[in-house]
N, C-alpha and C positions, 0 to 999 in steps of 0.2 A: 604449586604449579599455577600460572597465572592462566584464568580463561580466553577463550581464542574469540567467540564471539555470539551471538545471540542467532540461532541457528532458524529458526523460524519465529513467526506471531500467528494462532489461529483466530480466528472473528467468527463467532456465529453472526448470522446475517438472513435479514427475512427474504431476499430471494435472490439465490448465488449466483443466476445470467443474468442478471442485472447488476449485481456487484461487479462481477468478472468482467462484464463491456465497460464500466465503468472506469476502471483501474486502468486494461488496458488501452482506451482512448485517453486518458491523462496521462498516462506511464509508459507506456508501450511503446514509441518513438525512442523512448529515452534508455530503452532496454530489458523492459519487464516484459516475461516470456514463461508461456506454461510449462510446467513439469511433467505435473499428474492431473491428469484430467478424468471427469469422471464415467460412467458408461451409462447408457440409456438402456430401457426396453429390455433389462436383464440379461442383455451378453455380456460376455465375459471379453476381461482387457486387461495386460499385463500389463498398463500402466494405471490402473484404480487403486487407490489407498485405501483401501473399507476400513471404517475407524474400529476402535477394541466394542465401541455399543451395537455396532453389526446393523446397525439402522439408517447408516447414512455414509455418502462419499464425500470424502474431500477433495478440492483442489487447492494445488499449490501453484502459486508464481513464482518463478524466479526472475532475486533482484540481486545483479551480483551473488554472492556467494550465499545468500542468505535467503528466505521463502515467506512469503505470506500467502497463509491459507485463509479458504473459506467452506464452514461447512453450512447446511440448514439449517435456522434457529428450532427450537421448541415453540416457541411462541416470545410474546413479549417484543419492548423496543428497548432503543439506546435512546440515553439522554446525555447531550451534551454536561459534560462538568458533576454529574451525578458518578456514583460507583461505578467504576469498569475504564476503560481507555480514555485517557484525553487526550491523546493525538497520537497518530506516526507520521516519522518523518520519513522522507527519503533525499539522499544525496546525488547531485548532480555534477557534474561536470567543470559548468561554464552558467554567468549569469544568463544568458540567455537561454538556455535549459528550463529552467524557472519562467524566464517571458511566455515560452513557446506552449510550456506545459499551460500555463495561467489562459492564454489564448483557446486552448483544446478544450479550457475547462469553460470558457466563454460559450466555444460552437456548439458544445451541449448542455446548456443550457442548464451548469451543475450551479449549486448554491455557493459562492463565495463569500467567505469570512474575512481575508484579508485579501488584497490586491498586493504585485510583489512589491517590496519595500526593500531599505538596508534596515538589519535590526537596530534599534538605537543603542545598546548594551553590548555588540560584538562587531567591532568592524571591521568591513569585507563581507559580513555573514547577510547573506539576500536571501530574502524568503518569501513563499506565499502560503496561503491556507484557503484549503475550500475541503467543505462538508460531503464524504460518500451519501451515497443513495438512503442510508441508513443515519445519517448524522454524525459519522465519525468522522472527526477532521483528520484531516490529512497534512502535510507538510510537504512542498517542494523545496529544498533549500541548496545554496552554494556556497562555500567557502572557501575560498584560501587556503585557509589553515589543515585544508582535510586534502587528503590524498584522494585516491581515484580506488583505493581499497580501504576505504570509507574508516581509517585509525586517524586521529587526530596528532603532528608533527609538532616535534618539538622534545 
């Protein structure tokens, strides 16, 4: 039975409204949209994910059919290129998705690693990269070759 697709990514992350404004002023235009959000001041909310450690909530985005979460870290950072994630990507649309996203990520003042380009190794495939709050790079990209339900044709 072949698998269907990669159903969420969770991130620890040292401060989750900060991560979460983040995402969603680079992404959020483009279609990233909350799920499960978390609850404050101990009410109670049927849409809280309390994780199986009972110490902490998650939230989810939804990207398309798929979610990234973010819970509280323990402590500790991320290092680029060191153990743990070296990037996500996400799929867009249209090259100019990638402009606009690149531009949002200009207004606030986020760290960029690449400015958008065509990849030199796949072409049609346009891309950018800039660093979350945390250092984890991130990927806006476009393709051609990929569908609008993000499987690759052919």
């Amino acid at each position: 039975m072949p698998a269907l697709m990669i159903h969420h990514v969770d991130l620890a992350v040292s401060d989750v409204d900060r991560t979460i404004e983040f995402y969603k002023a680079v992404l959020g235009p483009l279609g990233l949209g909350s799920h499960v959000r978390p609850v404050t001041d101990g009410e109670e909310d049927e849409n809280v994910y309390r994780t199986y450690r009972g110490t902490e909530d998650v939230t989810y985005l939804r990207w398309g059919d798929q979610f990234i979460a973010f819970r509280q870290a323990d402590g500790g950072e991320h290092h680029y290129y060191e153990v743990g994630i070296e990037h996500i990507a996400f799929y867009v649309d249209r090259k100019e998705d990638v402009d606009e996203a690149y531009q949002r990520c200009l207004d606030i003042g986020a760290r960029i690693h690449f400015p958008p380009e065509e990849d030199r190794d796949m072409p049609g495939y346009y891309e950018m990269f800039v660093f979350d709050p945390d250092g984890m790079r991130v990927e806006v990209a476009y393709s051609p070759a990929v569908t609008t339900r993000g499987s690759a044709e052919g």
